[in-house]
N, C-alpha and C positions, 0 to 999 in steps of 0.2 A: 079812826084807829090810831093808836100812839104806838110808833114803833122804835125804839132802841137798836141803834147801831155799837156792835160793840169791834173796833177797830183792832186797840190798844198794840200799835205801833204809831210812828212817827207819819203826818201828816206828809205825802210828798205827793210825784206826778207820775207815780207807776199805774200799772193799769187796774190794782186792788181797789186806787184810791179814784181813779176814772169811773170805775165799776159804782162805786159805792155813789159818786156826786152824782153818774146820771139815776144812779136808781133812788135817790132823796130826792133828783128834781122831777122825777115822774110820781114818787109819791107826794110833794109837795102838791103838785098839778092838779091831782086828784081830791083833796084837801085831806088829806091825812097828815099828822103830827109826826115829827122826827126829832128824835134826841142820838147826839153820836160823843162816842167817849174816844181818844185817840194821844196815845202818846205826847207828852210834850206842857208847854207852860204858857202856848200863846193861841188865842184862838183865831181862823183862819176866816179869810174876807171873802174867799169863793164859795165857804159853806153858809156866811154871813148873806150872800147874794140869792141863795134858795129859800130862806126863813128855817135853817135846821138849828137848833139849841143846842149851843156846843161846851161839851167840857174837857178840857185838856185836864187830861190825869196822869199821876206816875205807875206805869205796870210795867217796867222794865227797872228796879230797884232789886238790889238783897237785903235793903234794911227792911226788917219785920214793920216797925213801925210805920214807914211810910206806906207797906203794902196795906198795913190793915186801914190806915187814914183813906186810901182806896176802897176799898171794901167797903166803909163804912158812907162812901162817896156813891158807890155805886147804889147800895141800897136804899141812901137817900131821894138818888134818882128815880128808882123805881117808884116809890110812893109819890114823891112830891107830883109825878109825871103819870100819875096812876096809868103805867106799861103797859099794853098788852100783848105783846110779842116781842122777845130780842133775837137781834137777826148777828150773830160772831159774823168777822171775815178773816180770823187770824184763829192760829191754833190756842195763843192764851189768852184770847176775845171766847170762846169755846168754852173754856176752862172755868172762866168768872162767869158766862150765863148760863154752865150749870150749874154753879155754888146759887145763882141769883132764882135758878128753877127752883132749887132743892128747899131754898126760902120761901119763895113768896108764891110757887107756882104756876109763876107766868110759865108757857109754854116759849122753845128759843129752838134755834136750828143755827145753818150755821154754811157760809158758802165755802166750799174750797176750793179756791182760786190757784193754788198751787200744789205741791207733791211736799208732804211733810216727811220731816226726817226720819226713816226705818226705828232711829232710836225710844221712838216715842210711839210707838204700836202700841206697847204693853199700858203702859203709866196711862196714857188718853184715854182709852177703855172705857173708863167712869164716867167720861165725861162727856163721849160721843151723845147728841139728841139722836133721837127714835128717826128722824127725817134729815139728814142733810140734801146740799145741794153743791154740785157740783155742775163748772164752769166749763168741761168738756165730756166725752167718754173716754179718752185716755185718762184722764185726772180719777173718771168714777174706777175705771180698772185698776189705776193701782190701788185706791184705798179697798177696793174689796178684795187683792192680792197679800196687800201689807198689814193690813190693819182688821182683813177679815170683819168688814161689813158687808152686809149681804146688799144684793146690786139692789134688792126691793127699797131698802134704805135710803138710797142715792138718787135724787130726783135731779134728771140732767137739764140744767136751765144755761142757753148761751148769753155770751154778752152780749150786749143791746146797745145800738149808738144812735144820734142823735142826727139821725140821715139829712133832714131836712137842714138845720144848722150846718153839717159838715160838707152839704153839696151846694149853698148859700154861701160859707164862707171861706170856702177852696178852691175859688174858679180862680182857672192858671192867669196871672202877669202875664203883660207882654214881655218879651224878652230880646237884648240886642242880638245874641248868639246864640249858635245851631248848637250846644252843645245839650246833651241829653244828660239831665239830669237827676240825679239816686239820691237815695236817704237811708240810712238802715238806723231804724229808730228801737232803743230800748235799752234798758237798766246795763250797765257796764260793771254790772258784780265779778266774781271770778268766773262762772259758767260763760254768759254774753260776754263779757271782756277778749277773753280768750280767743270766741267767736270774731271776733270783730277786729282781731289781729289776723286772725287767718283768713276772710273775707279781703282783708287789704293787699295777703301775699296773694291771693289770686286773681283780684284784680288787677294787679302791676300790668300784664298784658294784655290788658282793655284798653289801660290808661295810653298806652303808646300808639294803639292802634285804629282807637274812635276817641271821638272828641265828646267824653264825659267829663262828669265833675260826682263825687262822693261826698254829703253830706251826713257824721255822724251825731246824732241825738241821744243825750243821754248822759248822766254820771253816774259815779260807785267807785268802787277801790279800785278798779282797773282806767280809770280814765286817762289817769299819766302814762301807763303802760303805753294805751291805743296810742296817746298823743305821739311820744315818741316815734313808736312806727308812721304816723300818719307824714312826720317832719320828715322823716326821712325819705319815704317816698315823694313827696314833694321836691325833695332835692334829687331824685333822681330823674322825676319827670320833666323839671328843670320849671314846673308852677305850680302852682294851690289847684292841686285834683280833687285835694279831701278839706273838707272844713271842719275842724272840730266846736261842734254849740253847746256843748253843753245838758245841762239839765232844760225841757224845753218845755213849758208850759201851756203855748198855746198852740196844739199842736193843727189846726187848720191853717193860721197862718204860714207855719212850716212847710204844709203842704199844696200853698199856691204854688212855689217855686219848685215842685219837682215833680220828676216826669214815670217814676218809676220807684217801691218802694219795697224795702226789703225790712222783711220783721217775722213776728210769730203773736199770737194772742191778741189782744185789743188794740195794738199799733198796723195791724194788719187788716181787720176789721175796718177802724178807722179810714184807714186808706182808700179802701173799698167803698166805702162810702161814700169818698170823697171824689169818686172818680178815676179812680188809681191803678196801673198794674200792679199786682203784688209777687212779690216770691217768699215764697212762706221756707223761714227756717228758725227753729227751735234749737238746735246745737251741731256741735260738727256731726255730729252721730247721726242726724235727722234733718237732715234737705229736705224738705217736700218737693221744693221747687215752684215752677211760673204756674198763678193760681188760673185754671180755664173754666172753661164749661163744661169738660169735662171730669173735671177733679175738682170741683168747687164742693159737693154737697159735702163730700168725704173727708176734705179739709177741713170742712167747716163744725163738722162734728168733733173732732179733736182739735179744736181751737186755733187752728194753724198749726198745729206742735207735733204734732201725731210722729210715727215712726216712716224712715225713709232713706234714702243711701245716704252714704257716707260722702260730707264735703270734700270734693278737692278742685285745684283751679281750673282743672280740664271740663268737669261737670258743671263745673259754677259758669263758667266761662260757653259754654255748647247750651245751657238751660237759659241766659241771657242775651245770647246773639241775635237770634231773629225778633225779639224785642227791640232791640239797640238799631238795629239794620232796618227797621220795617216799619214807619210811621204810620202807616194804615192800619196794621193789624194793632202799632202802642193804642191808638184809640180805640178801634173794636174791644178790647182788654178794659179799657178803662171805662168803658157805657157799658158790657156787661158788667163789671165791678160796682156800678154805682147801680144797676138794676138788681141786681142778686142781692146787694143789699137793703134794700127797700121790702123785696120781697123776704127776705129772710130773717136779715139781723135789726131791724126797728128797735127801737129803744120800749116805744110803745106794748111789743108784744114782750119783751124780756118784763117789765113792771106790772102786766097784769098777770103773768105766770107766776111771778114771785106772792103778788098780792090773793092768788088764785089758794096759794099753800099755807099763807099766813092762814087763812079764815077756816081751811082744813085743819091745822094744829089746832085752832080756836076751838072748835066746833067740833073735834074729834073725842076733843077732852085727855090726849095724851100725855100735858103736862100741865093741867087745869086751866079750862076753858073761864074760870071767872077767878082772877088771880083774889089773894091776901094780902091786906097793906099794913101789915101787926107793926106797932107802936114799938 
């Protein structure tokens, strides 16, 4: 099978683009063909290391002419690569593989990874496939709130991590000191940004009162924000509580060194994976809070994001303590995290579900099961 990845944003290390490598290297595995199209002018050495065919194109232009030099790129693709399913993971990846349906009649779908802007209900319309998929049940609910797709529509596929790799190569350092240590891993746009400045006012009374350390992963527009709060907390602590890393690529070696991690979506998952307690939060509006065995399926179904109280230092601070305080129960937490996910989020079963729906599009003949490669 020859499948098209249609990205068309910028190549980075959020969990879109996590999402999409491990699902080219479980299709790779299987020996199925991948071609990916992605914002940008330079082609990328992590996608080079799978065997996926990569073309950096421009879809984020308003000059007409370089969109249509696109267009006329992507169709070439199709044929030269005779397609038989495009898979969008961006709302204007969606967009181009229905202009590319309405051509050539490959059948395409389309993952939604995140909550597209309200603005864009009406105009998308056209260009919604018969099938999407979506990356949680809160993600499927709003799109059939906002956008008025029926939930039959929305076929819920979780992410899929690469258990075996991230519990191989996360096994904790030895370490000289007792301090316990956090990580809150993820993009620092304006939403998480924001987050991540108020995770630090709340922590202020950890810092003075256990001997932790805070590690933030991550950049966006808000990075220098965090930063500044992070420096100054540092000088009230009177040392380096909080590390700011940055944009963070490899994220199992991040996660030798730490003992507890805070995130939402495929940073939280990951962790899980790797052996990890997690506290699952999504925005100040939605704490889920410390993921157990008892709230794990339910988590897990809304991707870590789901709906849940309202952050503040008192709850963040009371949802962390008997983790902090209790080394017995930090590892019971982290071998169930690393069992739950085995059984649950494999990389392996998220790729045959995906590959499950490709051959249903196929073979359904919803958007022509045997495409046209017109001259």
């Amino acid at each position: 099978m020859n499948v098209f990845m249609l990205l068309s944003k910028p190549w980075s290390y959020g969990g879109c683009e996590t999402h999409v490598f491990s699902l080219i290297t479980g299709l790779r595995d299987r020996g199925h063909e991948v071609v990916i199209c992605f914002e940008g002018k330079k082609k990328q050495p992590q996608l080079d290391g799978v065997g996926a065919t990569q073309y950096p194109l421009r879809f984020r232009t308003p000059n007409p002419f370089a969109l249509r030099k696109t267009r006329e790129q992507l169709r070439n693709i199709v044929r030269d690569h005779a397609i038989d399913v495009i898979h969008a993971h961006t709302r204007t990846g969606c967009f181009w593989g229905s202009r590319l349906n309405n051509e050539f009649g490959v059948p395409y779908t389309v993952t939604l990874h995140c909550l597209w802007s309200r603005l864009y209900s009406r105009v998308m319309q056209p260009f919604l496939p018969e099938t999407m998929i979506s990356v949680s049940l809160g993600i499927q609910d709003y799109f059939h709130q906002t956008y008025h797709v029926p939930r039959e529509r929305i076929v819920i596929i979780h992410n899929g991590v690469d258990t075996a790799r991230l519990q191989k190569e996360s096994k904790p350092k030895s370490r000289d000191d007792e301090r316990v240590r956090l990580a809150y891993i993820s993009r620092l746009n304006e939403d998480k940004g924001n987050l991540a400045i108020t995770l630090l006012k709340a922590m202020e009374e950890l810092f003075v009162s256990i001997p932790i350390s805070l590690s933030i992963a991550g950049d966006g527009c808000k990075f220098e924000d965090v930063k500044t709060v992070a420096q100054r907390l540092n000088e009230r602590c009177g040392q380096e509580c909080v590390t700011m890393l940055g944009r963070c690529g490899d994220i199992p070696r991040l996660l030798q060194d730490v003992d507890i991690v805070i995130g939402t979506g495929r940073a939280a998952a990951e962790a899980m994976a790797a052996g990890k307690p997690v506290v699952a939060i999504a925005s100040e509006e939605k704490f889920m809070g410390l993921v157990t065995p008892r709230n794990a399926r339910a988590m897990h179904e809304r991707n870590f994001a789901g709906s849940g109280k309202r952050l503040s230092a008192e709850t963040f601070v009371n949802e962390l303590l008997p983790v902090l305080r209790n080394p017995a129960y930090r590892e019971a937490l982290g071998s169930f995290s690393a069992r739950f996910a085995v059984d649950v989020m494999s990389n392996d079963r998220m790729v045959e579900k995906v590959l499950s729906l490709y051959e249903t599009l196929i073979a359904d003949g919803k958007s022509g099961a045997n495409p046209r490669y017109p001259t």
